[in-house]
Structure formats: C-alpha cells, structure tokens
N, C-alpha and C positions, 0 to 999 in steps of 0.2 A: 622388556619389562617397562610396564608404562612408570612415568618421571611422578613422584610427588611434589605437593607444591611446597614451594623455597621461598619464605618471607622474606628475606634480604632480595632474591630476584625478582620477587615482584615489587619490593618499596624504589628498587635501582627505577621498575618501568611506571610507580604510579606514586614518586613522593608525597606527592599531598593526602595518599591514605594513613603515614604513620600519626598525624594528627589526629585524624578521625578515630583510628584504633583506640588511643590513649582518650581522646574526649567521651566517644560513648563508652568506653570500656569494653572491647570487644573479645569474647571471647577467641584464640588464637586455634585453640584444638577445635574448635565447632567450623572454623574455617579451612581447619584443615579436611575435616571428615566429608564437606561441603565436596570441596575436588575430588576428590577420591571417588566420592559416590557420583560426582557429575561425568568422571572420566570414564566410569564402567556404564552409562545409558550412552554415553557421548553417539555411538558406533550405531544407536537403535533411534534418535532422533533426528539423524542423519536422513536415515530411512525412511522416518516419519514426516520428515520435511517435504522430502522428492517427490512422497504418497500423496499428500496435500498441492503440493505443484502442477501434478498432473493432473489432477482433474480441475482445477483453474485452468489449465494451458488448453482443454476441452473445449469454452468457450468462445465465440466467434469475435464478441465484442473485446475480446484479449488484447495485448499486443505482446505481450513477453510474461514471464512470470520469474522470477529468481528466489532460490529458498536458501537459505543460511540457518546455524545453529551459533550460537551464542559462542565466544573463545572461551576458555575456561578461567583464565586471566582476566579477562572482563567481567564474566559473572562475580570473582572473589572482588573485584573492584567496586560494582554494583551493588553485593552483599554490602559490604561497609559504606558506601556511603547513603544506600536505603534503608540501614539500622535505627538511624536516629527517627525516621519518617514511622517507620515501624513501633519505634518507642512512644512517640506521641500519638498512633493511633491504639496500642495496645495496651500500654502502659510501661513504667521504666523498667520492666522485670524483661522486656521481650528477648530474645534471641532470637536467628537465624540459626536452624538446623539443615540436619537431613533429614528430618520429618514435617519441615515446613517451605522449604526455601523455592521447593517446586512450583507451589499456591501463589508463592509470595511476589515471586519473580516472574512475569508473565511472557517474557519475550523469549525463551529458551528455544524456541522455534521460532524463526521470522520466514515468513513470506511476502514478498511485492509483487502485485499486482500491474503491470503497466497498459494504461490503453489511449490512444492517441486524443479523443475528443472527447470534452467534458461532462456534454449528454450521454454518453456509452455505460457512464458510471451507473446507474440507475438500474440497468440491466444486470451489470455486477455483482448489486447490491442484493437485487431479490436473489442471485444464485444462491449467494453465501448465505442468506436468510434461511431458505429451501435445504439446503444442503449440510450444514452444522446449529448445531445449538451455539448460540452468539450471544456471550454472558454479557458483554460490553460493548460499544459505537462509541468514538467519538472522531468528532471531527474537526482537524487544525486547520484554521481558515487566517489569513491578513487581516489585521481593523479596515474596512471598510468594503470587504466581498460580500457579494449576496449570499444570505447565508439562508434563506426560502425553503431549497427544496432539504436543507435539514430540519429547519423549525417544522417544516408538516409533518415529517415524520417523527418527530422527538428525539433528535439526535442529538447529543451533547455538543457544543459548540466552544472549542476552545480558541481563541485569540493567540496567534503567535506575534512576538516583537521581531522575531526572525526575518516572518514572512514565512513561516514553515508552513504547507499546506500538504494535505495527506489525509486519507479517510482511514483510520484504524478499528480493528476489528478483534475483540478476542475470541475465541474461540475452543469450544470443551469439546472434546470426543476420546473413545476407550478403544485404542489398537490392542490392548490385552486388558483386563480386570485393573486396570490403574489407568488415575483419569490424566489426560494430559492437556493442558492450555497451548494455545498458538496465537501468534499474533499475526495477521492478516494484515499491510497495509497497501491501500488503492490509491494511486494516481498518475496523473497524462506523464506524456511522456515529456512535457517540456516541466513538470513538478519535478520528475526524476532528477533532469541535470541540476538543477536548481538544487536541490536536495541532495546530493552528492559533492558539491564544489562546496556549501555550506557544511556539513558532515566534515570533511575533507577540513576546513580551513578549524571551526572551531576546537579538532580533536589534533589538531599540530602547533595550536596555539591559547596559551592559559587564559590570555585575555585578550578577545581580536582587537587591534590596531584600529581609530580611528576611521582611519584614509580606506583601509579593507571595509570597514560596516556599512560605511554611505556607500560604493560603490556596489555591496550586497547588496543593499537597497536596492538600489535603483536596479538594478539584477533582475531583481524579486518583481521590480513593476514593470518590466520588459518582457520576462516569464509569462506574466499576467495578463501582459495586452497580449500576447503570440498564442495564449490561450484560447484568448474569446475572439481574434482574428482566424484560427484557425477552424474555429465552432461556427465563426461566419461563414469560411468558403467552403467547409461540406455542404452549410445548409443552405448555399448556395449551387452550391454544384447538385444535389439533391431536386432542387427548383427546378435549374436549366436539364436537367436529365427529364424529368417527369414533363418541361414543356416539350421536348425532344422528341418523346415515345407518343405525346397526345398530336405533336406534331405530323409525324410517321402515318397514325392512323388514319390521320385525316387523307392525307393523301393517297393512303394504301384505299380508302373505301372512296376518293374520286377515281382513281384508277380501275376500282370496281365498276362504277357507275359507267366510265366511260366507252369499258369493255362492253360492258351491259346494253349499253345504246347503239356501239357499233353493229352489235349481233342482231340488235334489231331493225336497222337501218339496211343492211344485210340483206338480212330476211324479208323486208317490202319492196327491195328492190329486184328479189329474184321471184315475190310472187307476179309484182307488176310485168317481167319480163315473160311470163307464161300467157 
C-alpha cells in the first residue's frame, strides 16, 4: 500500500515550508490530494522519461543522457513555495490543485542531455526542435559569455550569479489523450560537474558559506576556460586530420605518377631493345 503524505514528516525534512504554509495560506487537503494523485502517474512518468531518453541517446552528437522524475517530496516542497509566484501571477484567490499543478509545475519529468564540445549543441538543438513541440527555450549563461548564437535565434537569455550554465527546454507531447510537459536540459560535459558540485553544495546548505562561493566561482571560470580549450583542440584536431588526409592524397597521386612513369620508361626501353 502506497504511504500517504505526513505533514509533520515532511516539515522534520523542509522546516522553512511551515512558514510559507501559514504566510500564503496554504491550503493542507489540496496538498495532500496533490501526492496522492502524483503517486498514482508516478510509475507512468517513469516510463515516459526512459521514452524520451531514448531517442536523445539516438543522436551521434550525444554523450550520455540521464532521465529523472521529480521525488514526491520535493514537488509538495516546490508546490509551497511556487504558491506565492502563482499568486502574483494569478491573483490572491490561486491554488494549487490536482487539476492544475501538472501545467504549473514543469519539471515533473527531467531529462539531461550531456555532449562533450560546445559547437555539438546546435545539432541538439535542431533535433529537439524537429522532434517535439517546444513551448519554451531558455538559456542560463555567466555575466559575460558570448551569448551570439542564442541572440540569433531568439533565445531567452538568463544571467546566472551562480555561474549556472545549461540550455533548458520544455516540451509538450500526448503518450495518451493527456498532455504532458518535460524539461529537456542540454549541456558539456565539463557544465555537468559544475552543475552537480553546485546542486550538491546549495541543497545541503541554507546559505553557502562565503569561503565555499569564491571558491565556486573561480570553479565556474576554470569550467569555462576547459570548455573553450576543449572546443580549441577538436577544432584543432579537426585541421591536423583534414591536413593529414590532404596530405595522404598527395602522395598517394605522386605514387601514381611515379608508377605511371616507371611503366612507361619500361616500355621504351623494351621497344628500343627490339
């Protein structure tokens, strides 16, 4: 029998939501009917995540792909403290339901995309274009990356203070007559670790530590140069391959030639011999 959810269990694992409860007024049964109803797709999202993985993992320019679905515990986390954002876009009447919270909440499916060089993304980019309807783009860049090949395309451009970098993607599609959102995020593989040790420090700590955030910093711009170093030596290795192969030819057609000459050197020495 699946567990219902225990307000006291989850205020022990996310104290700073009974505030939030009590400030916006949060309904408690609408939170609860929220789990309930998330625990019964839970099993079919799962599914739908792996389905979406796979054909990402199809792609050449790939490197890995990883699919998650949201804890259930964190969605009711999420719920509350997305309530208030919800209220000032909706107005103060709004709720979080089971007949809205699907729409509301976008991340209920995640997918990462990982590919090792930065130019690869572009190729990504048209799959997922081609391949889903893609309600929203936006893209988390550093203050001061080149942010080019999103501006030509009209790409939302968000500034992290982080240093967070990540190309995110929502996405609509109908595995049965109900529509479902997914969230798609694209980036190298050196954004991954980055984006993991940050994940990792901010969710085990209320407010990172000084001495931790410089140090992330400077992280974040070492990440950054090992990106555009790395983009240097394909597109150099890329060069020396192609002088390589123009290389090859050439000698492969003096080798020709030389064969060529011999055979005919050959042949006026064995006419002259007649």
């Amino acid at each position: 029998m699946k567990k219902g959810f225990n307000i006291d269990e989850f205020l022990l694992k996310y104290p700073h939501s009974k505030e939030t409860i009590l400030k916006d007024n949060i309904n408690i049964d609408n939170v609860k009917e929220i789990y309930k109803d998330y625990m019964e797709y839970k099993n079919s999202y799962e599914n739908q995540a792996e389905f979406i993985a796979n054909i990402l993992r199809s792609q050449k320019m790939v490197h890995s792909v990883k699919s998650r679905i949201k804890e259930p515990d964190r969605l009711i986390e999420k719920v509350i403290r997305k309530t208030i954002d919800r209220k000032s876009k909706y107005g103060s009447e709004f709720e979080f339901t089971i007949d809205n919270y699907k729409n509301e909440i976008n991340d209920l499916i995640g997918i990462r995309v990982i590919h090792i060089f930065k130019d690869q993304w572009q190729e990504i980019h048209e799959f997922i274009l081609k391949t889903w309807k893609v309600i929203e783009i936006t893209a988390n860049v550093r203050a001061g990356d080149n942010i080019e090949v999103f501006a030509d395309q009209n790409i939302e451009v968000r500034s992290k203070a982080s240093g967070y970098r990540s190309v995110h993607y929502l996405v609509e599609f109908y595995p049965t007559s109900q529509k479902v959102i997914a969230e798609i995020q694209v980036r190298t593989i050196f954004e991954e670790g980055y984006g993991e040790i940050d994940h990792r420090l901010r969710y085990s700590h209320k407010e990172i530590p000084e001495i931790l955030q410089s140090n992330l910093l400077l992280f974040n711009r070492i990440v950054g140069s090992a990106d555009e170093m790395a983009s240097l030596i394909n597109n150099l290795g890329k060069e020396w391959g192609a002088k390589e192969l123009n290389l090859k030819n050439i000698i492969e057609k003096q080798k020709a030639e030389i064969a060529k000459l011999k055979k005919q050197v050959n042949k006026n020495n064995i006419e002259n011999n007649l």
